[in-house]
C-alpha positions, 0 to 999 in steps of 0.5 A: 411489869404488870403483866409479869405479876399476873403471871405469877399470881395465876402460877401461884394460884395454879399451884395451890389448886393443885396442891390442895386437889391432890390433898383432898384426893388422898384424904378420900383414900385415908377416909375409905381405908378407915371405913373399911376398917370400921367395917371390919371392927362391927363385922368382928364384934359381931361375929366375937358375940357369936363365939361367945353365945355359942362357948357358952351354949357348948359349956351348958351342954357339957354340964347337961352330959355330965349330969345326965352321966350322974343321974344315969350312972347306975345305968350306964356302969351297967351296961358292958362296954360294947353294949354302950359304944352300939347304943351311942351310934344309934342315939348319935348318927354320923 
């Protein structure tokens, strides 16, 4: 009898080791699943700044052009259409 209970403590023992083995096994996968996420989250902030930096550098240049277009409008309504499309090719090269 003695002997049977010994062999069911050190079952009872086997089987919680291993059910807890293979918890913790999973749980490793979980934590690598969610630093990769938190990962991917700096990477994208970092990268939405950057957007945002540059969407704003594109708006100011826009309002440069069209207040370089009014300072230079006299010049600009001036000059013949063909005239014009010769001089942007050589001020902005492909």
């Amino acid at each position: 009898m003695k002997c049977l209970k010994k062999f069911i403590v050190c079952m009872l023992a086997v089987v919680f080791i291993g059910m807890t083995t293979h918890q913790n096994l999973s749980h490793a996968g979980e934590i690598e699943d969610l630093k990769r996420k938190l990962e991917y989250l700096e990477l994208k902030e970092v990268l939405e700044s950057d957007l945002e930096l540059l969407q704003a550098q594109i708006k100011n240049k826009t309002l440069q052009i069209k207040k370089l277009d009014s300072d230079y409008k006299d010049v600009i309504s001036a000059t013949p259409n063909s005239q014009r499309s010769n001089m942007l090719s050589v001020v902005r090269p492909s």
